[in-house]
C-alpha distance (Angstrom), angle and dihedral (degrees) to the residues before:
residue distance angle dihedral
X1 . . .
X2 3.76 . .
X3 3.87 126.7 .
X4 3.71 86.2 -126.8
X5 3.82 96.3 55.2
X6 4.02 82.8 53.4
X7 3.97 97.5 49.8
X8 4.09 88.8 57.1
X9 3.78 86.7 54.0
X10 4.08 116.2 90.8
X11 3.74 121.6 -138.2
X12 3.19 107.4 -85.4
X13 4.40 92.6 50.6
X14 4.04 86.5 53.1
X15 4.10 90.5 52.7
X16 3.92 90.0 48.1
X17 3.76 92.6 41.0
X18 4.32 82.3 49.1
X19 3.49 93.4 52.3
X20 3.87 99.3 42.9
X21 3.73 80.9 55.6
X22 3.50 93.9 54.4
X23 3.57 95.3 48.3
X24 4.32 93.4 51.9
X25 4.12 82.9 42.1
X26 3.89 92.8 59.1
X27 3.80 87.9 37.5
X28 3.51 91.0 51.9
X29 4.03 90.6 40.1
X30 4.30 84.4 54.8
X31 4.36 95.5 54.0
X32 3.96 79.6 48.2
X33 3.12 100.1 54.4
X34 4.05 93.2 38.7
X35 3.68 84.4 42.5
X36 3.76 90.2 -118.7
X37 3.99 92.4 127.2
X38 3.67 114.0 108.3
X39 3.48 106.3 171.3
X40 4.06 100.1 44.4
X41 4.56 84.8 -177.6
X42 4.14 82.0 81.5
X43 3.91 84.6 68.6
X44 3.73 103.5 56.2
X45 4.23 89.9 35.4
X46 3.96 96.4 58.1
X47 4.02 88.6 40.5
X48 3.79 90.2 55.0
X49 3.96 84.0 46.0
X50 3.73 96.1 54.1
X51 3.89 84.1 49.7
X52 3.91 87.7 50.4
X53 3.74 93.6 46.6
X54 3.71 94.9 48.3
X55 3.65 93.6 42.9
X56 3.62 90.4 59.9
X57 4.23 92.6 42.3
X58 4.02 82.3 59.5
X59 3.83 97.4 46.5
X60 3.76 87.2 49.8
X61 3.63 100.5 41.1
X62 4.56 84.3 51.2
X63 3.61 89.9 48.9
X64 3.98 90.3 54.3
């Protein structure tokens, strides 16, 4: 996902696309730790997403 997809999103759509994120982070956090997790590149790429979304949720919240 793409910073610029985030900015056209309103408030509410970044806290539901943070918490979605969450959710797949702690899933992904559970196959780790069961050493389920095949593809260990889904880690770092919904980390840097969090980081996107709530990047964006600050810029929004200092333009308000």
């Amino acid at each position: 996902m793409k910073a610029s997809e985030l900015r056209q999103k309103d408030k509410d759509g970044l806290k539901d696309e943070l918490l979605e994120l969450l959710k797949t982070q702690f899933g992904l956090r559970m196959q780790l730790s069961t050493q389920q997790l095949a593809n260990y590149s889904q880690m770092k790429k919904v980390r840097r997403d969090i980081a996107r979304v709530r990047t964006v949720m600050k810029e929004k919240a200092g333009q308000s």
